[in-house]
C-alpha positions in Angstrom: 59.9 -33.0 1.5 63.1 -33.2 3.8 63.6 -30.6 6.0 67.0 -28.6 4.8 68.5 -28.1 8.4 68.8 -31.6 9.3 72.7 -33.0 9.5 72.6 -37.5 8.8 75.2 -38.9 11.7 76.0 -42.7 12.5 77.7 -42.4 16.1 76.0 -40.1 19.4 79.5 -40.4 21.2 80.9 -36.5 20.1 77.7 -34.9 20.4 77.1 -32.7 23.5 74.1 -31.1 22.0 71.0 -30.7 19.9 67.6 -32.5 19.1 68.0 -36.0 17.3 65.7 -38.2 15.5 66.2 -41.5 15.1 63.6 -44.1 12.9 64.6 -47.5 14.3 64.2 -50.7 12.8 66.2 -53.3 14.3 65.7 -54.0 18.0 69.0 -54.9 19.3 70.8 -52.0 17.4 68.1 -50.0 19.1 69.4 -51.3 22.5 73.1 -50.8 21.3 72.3 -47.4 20.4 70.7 -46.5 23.6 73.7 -48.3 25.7 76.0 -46.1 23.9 74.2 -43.1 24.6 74.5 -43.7 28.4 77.9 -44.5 28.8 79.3 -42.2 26.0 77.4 -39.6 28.4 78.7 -41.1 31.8 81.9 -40.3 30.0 81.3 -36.9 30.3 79.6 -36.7 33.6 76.5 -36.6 32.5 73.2 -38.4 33.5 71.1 -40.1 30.8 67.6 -39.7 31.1 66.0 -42.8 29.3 62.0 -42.3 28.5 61.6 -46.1 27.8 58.6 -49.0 27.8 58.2 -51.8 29.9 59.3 -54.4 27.3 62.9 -53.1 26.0 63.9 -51.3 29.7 64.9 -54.8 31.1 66.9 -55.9 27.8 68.6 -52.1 27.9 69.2 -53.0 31.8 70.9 -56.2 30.9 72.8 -54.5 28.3 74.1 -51.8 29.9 75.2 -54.3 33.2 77.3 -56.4 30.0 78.9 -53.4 28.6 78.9 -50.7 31.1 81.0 -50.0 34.3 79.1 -49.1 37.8 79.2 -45.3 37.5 78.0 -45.2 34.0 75.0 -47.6 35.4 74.6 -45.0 38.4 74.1 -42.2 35.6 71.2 -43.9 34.2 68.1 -42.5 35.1 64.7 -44.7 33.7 60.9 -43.3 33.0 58.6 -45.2 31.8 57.4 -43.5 28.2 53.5 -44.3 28.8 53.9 -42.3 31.9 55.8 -39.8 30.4 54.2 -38.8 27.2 50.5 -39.6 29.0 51.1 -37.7 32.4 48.2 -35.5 31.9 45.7 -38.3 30.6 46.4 -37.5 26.7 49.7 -37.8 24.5 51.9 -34.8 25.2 54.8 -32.9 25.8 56.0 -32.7 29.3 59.7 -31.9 30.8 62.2 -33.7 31.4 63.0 -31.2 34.4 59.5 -32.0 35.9 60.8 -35.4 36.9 64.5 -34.3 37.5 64.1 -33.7 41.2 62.5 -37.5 41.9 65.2 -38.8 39.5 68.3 -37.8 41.1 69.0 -36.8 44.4 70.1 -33.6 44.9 69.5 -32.7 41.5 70.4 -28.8 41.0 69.9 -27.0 37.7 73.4 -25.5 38.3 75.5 -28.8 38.6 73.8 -31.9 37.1 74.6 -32.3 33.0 72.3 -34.4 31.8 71.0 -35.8 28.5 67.7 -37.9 27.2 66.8 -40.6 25.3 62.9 -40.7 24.6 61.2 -43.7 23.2 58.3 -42.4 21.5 55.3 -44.4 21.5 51.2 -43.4 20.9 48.3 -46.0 21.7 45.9 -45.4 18.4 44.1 -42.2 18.9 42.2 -39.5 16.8 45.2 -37.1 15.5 48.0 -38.5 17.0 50.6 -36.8 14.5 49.2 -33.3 15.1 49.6 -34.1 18.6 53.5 -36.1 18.5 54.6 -33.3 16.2 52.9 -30.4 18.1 55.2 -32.2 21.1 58.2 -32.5 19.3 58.1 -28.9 18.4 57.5 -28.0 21.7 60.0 -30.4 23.2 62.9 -28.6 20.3 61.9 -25.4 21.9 63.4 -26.9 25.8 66.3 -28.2 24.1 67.0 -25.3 22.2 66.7 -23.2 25.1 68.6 -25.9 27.6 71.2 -26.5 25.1 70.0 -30.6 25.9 71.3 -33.5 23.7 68.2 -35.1 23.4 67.2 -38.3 20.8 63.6 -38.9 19.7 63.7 -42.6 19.1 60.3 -44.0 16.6 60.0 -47.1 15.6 60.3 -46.9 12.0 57.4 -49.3 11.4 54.6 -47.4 13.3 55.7 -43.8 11.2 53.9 -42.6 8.2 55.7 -40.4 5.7 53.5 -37.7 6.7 54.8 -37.8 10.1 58.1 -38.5 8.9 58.3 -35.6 7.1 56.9 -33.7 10.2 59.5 -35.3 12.8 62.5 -34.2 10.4 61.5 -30.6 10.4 61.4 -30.6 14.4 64.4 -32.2 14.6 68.6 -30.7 13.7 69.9 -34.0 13.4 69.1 -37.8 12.1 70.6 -41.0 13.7 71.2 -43.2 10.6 72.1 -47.0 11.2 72.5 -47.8 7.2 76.4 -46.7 7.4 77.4 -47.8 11.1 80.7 -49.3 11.8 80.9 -51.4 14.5 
């Protein structure tokens, strides 16, 4: 059953706000998509946080260097998603504004916008979609409260239907690549 709150897009580049999921199956439109997140947010004067794995973060690097200027690049902040999501030793939630300070220099609550881009990714593990959706409900509540423009991206080949069906009710909008023009 699909949640009823959850809006379909095709392009990031208005969005300021809000907690998106997106079910990737394509590998270079993944990178696209996470190249236009950063510089439609550099745009804006906002930082993108990327929560990324070791593999793809040197092809997003090399795309963003072909298709972005060097203050969109400066705006691009990098974690890697095994540290991340395994900080405390077990898949979990933990904030983005924990690693904000080591991130970006002077970062201030007050004046730093910024946005993330999570690559979500679990080794095999007893319960693992109790544990990714009790996360993703917990990380809706921050951006809720933050007012964040924050993308959950799965790859769509690792996702059951039961955690599909989980992941769209903790999330208000869904990335779709089936209509994207461009």
């Amino acid at each position: 059953m699909e949640s009823m709150h959850i809006k379909e897009i095709t392009e990031l580049a208005g969005l300021t706000k809000g907690h998106g999921l997106y079910l990737f199956k394509n590998q270079d439109q993944y990178i696209t998509r996470v190249a236009d997140f950063v510089i439609s947010g550099a745009k804006r004067g906002e930082y993108s946080i990327i929560i990324e794995n070791d593999r793809l973060l040197p092809l997003i690097t090399k795309r963003l260097m072909e298709t972005a200027d060097e203050s969109s690049l400066e705006k691009a902040k990098f974690i890697n998603n095994f540290d991340f999501y395994y900080a405390k030793g077990d898949l979990g939630i933990n904030s983005i504004f924990d690693f904000l300070p080591t991130l970006i220099e002077g970062y201030s609550e007050r004046d730093v916008a910024i946005r993330s881009w999570a690559h979500v990714e679990w080794r095999d593990e007893q319960e693992v979609i109790t544990k990714l959706l009790f996360s993703e409900q917990s990380a809706d509540t921050i951006v809720t409260e933050t007012e964040l423009l924050s993308v959950c991206a799965y790859d769509s080949e690792r996702v059951s239907k039961d955690l599909e069906e989980g992941l769209l009710n903790c999330h208000n909008f869904l990335i779709n690549d089936e209509n994207r023009l461009t």
